[in-house]
N, C-alpha and C positions, 0 to 999 in steps of 0.2 A: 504494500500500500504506500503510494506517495503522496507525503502530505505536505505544504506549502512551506513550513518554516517551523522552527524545533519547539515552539511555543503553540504548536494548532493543537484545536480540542477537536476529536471527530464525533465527540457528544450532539449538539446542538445540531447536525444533519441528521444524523441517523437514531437516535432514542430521544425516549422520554419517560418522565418518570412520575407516576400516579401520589399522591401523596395519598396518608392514611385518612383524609377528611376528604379527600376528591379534589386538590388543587392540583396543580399539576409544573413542573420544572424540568430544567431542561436536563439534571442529573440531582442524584442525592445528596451535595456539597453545594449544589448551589445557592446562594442567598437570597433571590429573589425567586417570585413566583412568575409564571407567565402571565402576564397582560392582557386585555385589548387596548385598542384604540381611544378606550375613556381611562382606563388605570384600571379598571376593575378585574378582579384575577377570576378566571377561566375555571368553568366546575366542569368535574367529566358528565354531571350530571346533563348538562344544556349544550354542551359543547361537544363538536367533533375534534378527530385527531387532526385534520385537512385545517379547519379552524385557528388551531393552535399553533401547529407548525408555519404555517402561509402566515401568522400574524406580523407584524409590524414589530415586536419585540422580540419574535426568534431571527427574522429578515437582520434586525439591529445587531442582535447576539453574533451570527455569522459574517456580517461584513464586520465587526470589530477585530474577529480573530484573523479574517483575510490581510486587512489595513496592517497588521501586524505594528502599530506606533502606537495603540495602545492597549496593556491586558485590560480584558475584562472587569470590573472591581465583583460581578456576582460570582466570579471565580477564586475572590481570596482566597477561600482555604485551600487551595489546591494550589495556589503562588506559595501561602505562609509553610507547606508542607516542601515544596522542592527547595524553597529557602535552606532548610533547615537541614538538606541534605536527603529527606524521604523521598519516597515515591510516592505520589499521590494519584490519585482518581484520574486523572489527567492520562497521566504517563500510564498506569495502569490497565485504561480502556482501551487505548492505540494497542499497546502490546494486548491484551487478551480479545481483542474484535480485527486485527490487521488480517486473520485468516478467509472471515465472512465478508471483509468488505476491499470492494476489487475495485473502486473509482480510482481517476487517475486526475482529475479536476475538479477544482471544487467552485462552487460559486453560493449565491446567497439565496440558491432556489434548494430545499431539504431533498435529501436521496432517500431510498424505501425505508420504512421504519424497522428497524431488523432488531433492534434491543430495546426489550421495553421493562423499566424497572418498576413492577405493578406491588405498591404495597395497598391492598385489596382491604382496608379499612383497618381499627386499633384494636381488633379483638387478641385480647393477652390475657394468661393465668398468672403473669408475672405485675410487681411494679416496683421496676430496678430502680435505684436509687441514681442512673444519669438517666433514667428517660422522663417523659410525665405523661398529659393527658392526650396529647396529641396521640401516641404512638401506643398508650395503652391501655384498654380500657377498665381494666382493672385497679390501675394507678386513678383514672379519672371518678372513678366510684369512691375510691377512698375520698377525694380531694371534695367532691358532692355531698359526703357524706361527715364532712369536719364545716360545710356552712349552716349555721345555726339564725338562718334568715326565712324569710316568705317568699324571696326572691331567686331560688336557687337554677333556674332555668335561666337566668338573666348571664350565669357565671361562666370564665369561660371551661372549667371542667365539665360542665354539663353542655355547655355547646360543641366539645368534642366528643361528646358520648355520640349526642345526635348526629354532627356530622360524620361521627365511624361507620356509621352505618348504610352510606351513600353504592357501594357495592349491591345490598338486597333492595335497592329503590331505583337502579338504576339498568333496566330493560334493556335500553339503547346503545348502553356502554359494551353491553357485553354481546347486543347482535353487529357493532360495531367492530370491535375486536376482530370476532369469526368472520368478519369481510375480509380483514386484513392480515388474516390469519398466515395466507400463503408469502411474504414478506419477511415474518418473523424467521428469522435462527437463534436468537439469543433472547432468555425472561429470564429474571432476578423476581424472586418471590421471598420480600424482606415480610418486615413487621408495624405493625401487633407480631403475634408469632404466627407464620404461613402454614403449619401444620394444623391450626384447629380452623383456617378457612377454609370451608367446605367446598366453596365457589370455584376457588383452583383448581382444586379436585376433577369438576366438573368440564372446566373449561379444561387442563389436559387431556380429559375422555375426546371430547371433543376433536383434538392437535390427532390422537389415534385414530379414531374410527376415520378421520377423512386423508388420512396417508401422509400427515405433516409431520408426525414425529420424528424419524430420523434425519429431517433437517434439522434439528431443533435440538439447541443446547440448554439446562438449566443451570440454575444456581440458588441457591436456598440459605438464609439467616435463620437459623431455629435458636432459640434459645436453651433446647437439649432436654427440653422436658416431656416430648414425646414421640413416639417410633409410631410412625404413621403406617398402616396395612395397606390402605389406599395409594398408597405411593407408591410402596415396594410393590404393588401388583401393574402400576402402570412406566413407572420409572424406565423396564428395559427396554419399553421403544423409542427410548429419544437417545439421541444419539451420545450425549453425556449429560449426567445429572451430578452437581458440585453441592455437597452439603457442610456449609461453614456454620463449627458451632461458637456462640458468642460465648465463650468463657472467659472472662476480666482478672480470676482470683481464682484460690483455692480454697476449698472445705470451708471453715466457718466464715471465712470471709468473701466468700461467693456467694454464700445462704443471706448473709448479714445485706449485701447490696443486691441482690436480688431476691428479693423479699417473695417467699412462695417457694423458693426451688429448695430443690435436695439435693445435695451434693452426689452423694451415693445413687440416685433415682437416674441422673446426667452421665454418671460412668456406667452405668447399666445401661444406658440406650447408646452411649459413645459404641460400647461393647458389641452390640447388637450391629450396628452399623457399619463398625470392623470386619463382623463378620460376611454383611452384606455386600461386601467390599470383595471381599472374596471369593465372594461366588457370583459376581458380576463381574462385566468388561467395559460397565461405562461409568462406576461408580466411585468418586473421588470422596474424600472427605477434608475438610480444611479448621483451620481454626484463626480465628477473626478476635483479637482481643482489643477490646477498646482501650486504652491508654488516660488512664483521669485523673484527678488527686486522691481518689479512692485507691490505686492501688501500683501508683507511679513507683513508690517506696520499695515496692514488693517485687519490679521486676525483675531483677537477676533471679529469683526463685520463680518467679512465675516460669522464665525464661530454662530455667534449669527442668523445670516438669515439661516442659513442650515437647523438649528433645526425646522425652520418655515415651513418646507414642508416634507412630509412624504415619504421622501427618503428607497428607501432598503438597500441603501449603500452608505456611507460616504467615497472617499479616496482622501488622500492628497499626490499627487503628489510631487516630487520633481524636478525644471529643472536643466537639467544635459547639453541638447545638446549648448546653448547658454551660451558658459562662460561669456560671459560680464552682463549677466542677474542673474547667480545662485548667491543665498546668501552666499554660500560658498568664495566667492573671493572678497568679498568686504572689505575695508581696516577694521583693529579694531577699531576705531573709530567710525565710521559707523553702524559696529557692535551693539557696546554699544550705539549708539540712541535707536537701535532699542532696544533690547531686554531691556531697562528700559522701554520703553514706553509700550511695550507687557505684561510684568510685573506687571507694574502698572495700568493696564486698567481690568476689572471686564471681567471673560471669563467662560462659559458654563460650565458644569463640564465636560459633557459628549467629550468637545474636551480640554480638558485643557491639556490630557498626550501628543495629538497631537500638542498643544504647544510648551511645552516643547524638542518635539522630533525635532521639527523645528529650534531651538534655536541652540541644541546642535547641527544638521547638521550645522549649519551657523559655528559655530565656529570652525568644524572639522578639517579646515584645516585653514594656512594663507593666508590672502587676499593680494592680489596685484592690485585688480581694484582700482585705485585711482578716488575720488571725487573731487569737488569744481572745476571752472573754472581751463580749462587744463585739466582735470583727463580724462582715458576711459571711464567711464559711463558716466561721462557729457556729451563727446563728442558725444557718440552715441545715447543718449537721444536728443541733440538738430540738431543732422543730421536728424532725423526722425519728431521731431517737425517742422520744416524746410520743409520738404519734406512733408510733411502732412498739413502742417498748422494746427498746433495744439500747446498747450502749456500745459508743464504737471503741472506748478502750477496753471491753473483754474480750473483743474479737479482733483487734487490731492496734495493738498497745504502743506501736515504735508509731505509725501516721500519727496516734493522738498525740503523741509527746512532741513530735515534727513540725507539729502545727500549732502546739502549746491549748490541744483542748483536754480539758476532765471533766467536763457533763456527762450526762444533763445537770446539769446546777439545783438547787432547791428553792431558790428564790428565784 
């Protein structure tokens, strides 16, 4: 695939990516949502793909990156990630789409839509401590379920309950789709968590019974809490199916930020899926660890368990969506616990550069989340300890002393 200049996206021609309320952007890092012509952002609900793509704001998107004099700004995170020496989203998609996509010129008119990142509403049994209501609906009940008003329809945890649900409301979306069905090689089926949406299920039957599957490559974000039958019975006819499991942490401290899960339940279905692996030829498994303040501390040990299972792919996430969470924003001082302690602690070789790439994201920019009793992350670490009944130094004693917390407090 030849692409225009070492900084082109081939996102914004060829995918797009459903958000878990039905908004829709031109990848999952992106900052902005898609437009029209008034400002108003696009619902899959009313809108087609022809719509979106032909608008006036992806037309914008694509002659930016042509112009090459200036990046994108709804691209930062994927600038702040190659800054820092990672590999981002960017660089990522060129390498894993350069097989399916055979253009040799590009212009500001979109090419067939061949990837599409369908996160299919926020239906989740989990509610992790970097996501929230957007993404979970689980997470969004709790949060509905702590307002003590008459106006609780008003808020936005309850407006994302309703709008997760824009996939069973939406007829059109889905006879849509199966027009454009013959297009597709590449779906991403993230979160809520993709295994308890039914939809998908249905709409792969679908990729089978009409002869599309063996075009057709997946990719899945589970968050490892369930070994789907439905899958394993349709899975061998596409041509590869990528199962990345989001594990951030280990044992209590996996349970502790993702609130719901089981540690032992996840290596029970890892297990399963090992196996499946085995006895398949198109069956990958990956592991997708998000990168936050929750467990930045932790990584040469995270990093040390990785090696212990025979992964096809190692990648290290960075979070972007929760500013009170990303390493990026944390004060200097904080900083520098960390990265001595990372430092000084014995690390794999094979992720050591991911170390370091880590490090230098954290520093990339100045922090303003303040620590110690009063700071934002305290605050928001023991609003959730609170509400959970949880404490993060019995499960995590070296972060809380890093950050100078010992809540929840009594007053």
């Amino acid at each position: 695939m030849k692409i225009p200049h070492d900084k082109f996206c081939v996102l914004p021609w060829v995918s797009l990516e459903t958000s878990p309320i039905g908004t829709v952007r031109p990848c999952c890092l992106a900052k902005d949502e898609i437009t029209d012509d008034n400002g108003k952002k696009f619902q899959l609900k009313t809108s087609s793909f022809d719509q979106i793509r032909n608008s006036s704001h992806m037309r914008d998107l694509r002659n930016q990156f042509l112009a090459q004099d200036k990046l994108p700004s709804t691209c930062d995170r994927c600038w702040a990630v190659e800054d820092s020496g990672g590999t981002s989203k960017r660089q990522h998609s060129l390498d894993r789409l350069k097989h399916v996509i055979q253009e040799q010129t590009w212009t500001e008119e979109a090419k067939d839509l061949v990837f599409l990142d369908l996160k299919l509403g926020n239906i989740c049994n989990l509610k992790c401590r970097i996501c929230g209501p957007w993404s979970s609906s689980t997470y969004a009940s709790e949060e509905v379920g702590q307002i003590m008003t008459l106006d609780r329809k008003q808020t936005y945890a309850y407006q994302m309950l309703r709008e997760g649900r824009w996939p069973r409301e939406s007829p059109d979306f889905w006879q849509e789709l199966d027009a454009i069905a013959d297009q597709l090689r590449y779906l991403e089926f993230t979160g809520g968590e993709p295994f308890m949406i039914a939809e998908h299920f249905d709409f792969l039957q679908t990729l089978v019974d009409r002869g599309l599957a063996p075009n057709i490559e997946i990719h899945y974000n589970t968050n490892g809490t369930h070994y789907p039958e439905r899958g394993v019975e349709l899975w061998p006819h596409f041509k590869l199916v990528e199962v990345a499991f989001s594990i951030d942490d280990l044992e209590d401290r996996f349970e502790y930020q993702r609130t719901g899960a089981k540690w032992s339940e996840v290596m029970s279905n890892l297990e399963r899926f090992r196996q499946l692996r085995e006895q398949s030829n198109n069956i990958q498994l990956q592991l997708c660890c998000t990168i936050s303040i929750w467990n930045v501390v932790y990584f040469n040990e995270i990093a040390a368990w990785a090696t212990g299972f025979p992964w096809d792919f190692v990648y290290w996430n960075y979070l972007h969506d929760s500013p009170v969470w990303c390493i990026a924003n944390v004060v200097e001082p904080v900083k520098n616990n960390i990265a001595r302690y990372l430092r000084g602690q014995p690390i794999v070789d094979q992720h050591a550069d991911a170390r370091n790439q880590i490090l230098d994201f954290m520093y990339s920019r100045e922090g303003w989340m303040g620590c110690g009793r009063g700071g934002t992350l305290t605050y928001e670490i023991e609003r959730f300890d609170r509400l959970r009944n949880q404490r993060l130094g019995d499960v995590a004693p070296l972060l809380a002393a890093m950050i100078y917390y010992s809540g929840p407090y009594d007053d």
